[in-house]
N, C-alpha and C positions, 0 to 999 in steps of 0.2 A: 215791521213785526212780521215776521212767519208764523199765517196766521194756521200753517197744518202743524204747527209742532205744539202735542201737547202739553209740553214743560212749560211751554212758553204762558200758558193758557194759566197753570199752578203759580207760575209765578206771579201775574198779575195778579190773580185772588189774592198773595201774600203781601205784595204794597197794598191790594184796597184794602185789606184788612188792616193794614198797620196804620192808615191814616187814618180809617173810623176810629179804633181805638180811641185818637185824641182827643175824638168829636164825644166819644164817650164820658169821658174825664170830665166835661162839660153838665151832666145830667143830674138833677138835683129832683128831688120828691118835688117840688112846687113846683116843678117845669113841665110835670107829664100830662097836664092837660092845655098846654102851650100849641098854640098852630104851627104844624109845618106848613113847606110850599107844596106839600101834595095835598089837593083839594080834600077838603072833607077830613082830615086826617089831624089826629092831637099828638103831641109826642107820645102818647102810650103806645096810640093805635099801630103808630108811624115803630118799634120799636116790638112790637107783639109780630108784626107784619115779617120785619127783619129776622126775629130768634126762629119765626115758619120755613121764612128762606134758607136759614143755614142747617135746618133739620134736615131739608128737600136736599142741598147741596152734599151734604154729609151723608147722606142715604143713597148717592148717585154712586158719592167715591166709594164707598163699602159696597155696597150689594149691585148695583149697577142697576137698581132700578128704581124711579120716583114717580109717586101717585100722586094728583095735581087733585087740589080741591078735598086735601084734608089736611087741615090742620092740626099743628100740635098745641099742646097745650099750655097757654101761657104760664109761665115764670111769675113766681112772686117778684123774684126781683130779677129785674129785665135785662138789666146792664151788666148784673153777675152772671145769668144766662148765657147773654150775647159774646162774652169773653171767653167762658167755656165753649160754649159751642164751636166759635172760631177757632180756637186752639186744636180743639178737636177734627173738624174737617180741616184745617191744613195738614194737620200729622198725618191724617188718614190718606186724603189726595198726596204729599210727599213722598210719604212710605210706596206710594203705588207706582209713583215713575222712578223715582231710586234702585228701588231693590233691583230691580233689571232693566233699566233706561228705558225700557219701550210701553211702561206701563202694560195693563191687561190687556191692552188691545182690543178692549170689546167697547162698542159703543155701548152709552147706558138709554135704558128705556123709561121715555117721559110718557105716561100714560099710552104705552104699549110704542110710542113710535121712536125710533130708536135715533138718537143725538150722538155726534163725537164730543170723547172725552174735554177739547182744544174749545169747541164752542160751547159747551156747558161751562166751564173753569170762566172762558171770559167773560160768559153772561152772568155771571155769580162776580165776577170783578169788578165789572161796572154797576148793578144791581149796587152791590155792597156803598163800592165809593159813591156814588150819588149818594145814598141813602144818607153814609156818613156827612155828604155836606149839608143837607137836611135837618140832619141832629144838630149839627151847630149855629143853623138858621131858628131853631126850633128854642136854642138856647141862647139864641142871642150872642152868640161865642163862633160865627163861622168864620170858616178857613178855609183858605183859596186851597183846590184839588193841586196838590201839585203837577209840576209843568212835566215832568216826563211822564207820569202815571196818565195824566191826562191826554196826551200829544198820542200813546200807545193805545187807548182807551177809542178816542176820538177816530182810527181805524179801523178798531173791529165793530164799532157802534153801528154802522150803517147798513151791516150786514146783519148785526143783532135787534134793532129798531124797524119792524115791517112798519104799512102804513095803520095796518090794522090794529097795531099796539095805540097810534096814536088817540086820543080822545080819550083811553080807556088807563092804558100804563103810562103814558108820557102824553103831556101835551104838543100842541103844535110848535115845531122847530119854529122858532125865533132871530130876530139876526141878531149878533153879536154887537156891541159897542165896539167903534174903530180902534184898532190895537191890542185888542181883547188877547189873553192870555188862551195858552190852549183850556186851562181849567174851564174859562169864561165861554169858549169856543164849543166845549161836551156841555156844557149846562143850558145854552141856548140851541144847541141840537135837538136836547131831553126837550123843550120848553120850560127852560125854568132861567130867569133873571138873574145875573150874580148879583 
């Protein structure tokens, strides 16, 4: 993966996105107080969390700039949310490297310090697809990350995963089971067990 180009970066948000999706397809009223594998976390919480992410993502692609530590305001209905919202930041981020290949060019600013467009996009890809396998661990209905979403994923993670996320965003990397799948291979980086 060329990890400076930032198409490349849009386009992984749109596989993670298309395989949350299915994870979503999974979610039922009785399931939203179900545990995910993120400690402390129910599917609502696990899912109110996600519709904050894609506000922040969609506020980076538009305005170029996201405020950390405010949240939006949960959705009655989370999954209808979650569907819009994704829709909406991919069009918005699309539109932005389309119209003239090189997008704006302007780095966007996370609480004033300023991020390329290439590693925001990926952190919102991987962010997204975790989460989605989440939803279908949460649902009793998981599904392996697929192998190339994963295999792409599993590159830029090392560079998006500091130590300092550890304990707090991700648990302690894990090792994999022998033969493990790349899907198995990013979920034991994050610390989470296929």
């Amino acid at each position: 993966m060329n990890a400076a180009s930032p198409w490349r970066g849009v386009e992984l948000l749109e596989r993670a996105i298309g395989y949350t999706r299915g994870s979503l397809t999974q979610v039922t009223p009785d399931r939203m107080s179900a545990p995910t594998p993120c400690a402390g976390w129910d599917l609502r919480s696990l899912l109110a969390h996600m519709e904050d992410s894609l506000v922040s993502l969609h506020e980076a692609g538009s305005v170029r700039r996201v405020r950390v530590d405010v949240p939006a305001a949960a959705s009655t209905d989370l999954v209808e949310a979650l569907r819009w919202r994704a829709c909406e930041l991919l069009a918005d981020w699309s539109a932005d490297w389309s119209t003239t290949g090189t997008g704006r060019g302007k780095d966007v600013l996370v609480d004033d310090r300023p991020i390329s467009p290439s590693v925001l996009t990926s952190a919102g890809a991987l962010e997204i697809a975790v989460h989605g396998w989440d939803v279908g661990v949460a649902c009793e209905a998981a599904r392996p990350l697929p192998d190339g979403l994963a295999a792409d994923l599993l590159r830029v993670a090392p560079v998006l995963v500091r130590r300092e996320d550890r304990g707090t965003r991700f648990g302690p990397a894990i090792s994999p089971p022998p033969g493990a799948t790349p899907g198995e291979r990013l979920l034991a980086f994050l610390g989470r067990a296929a």
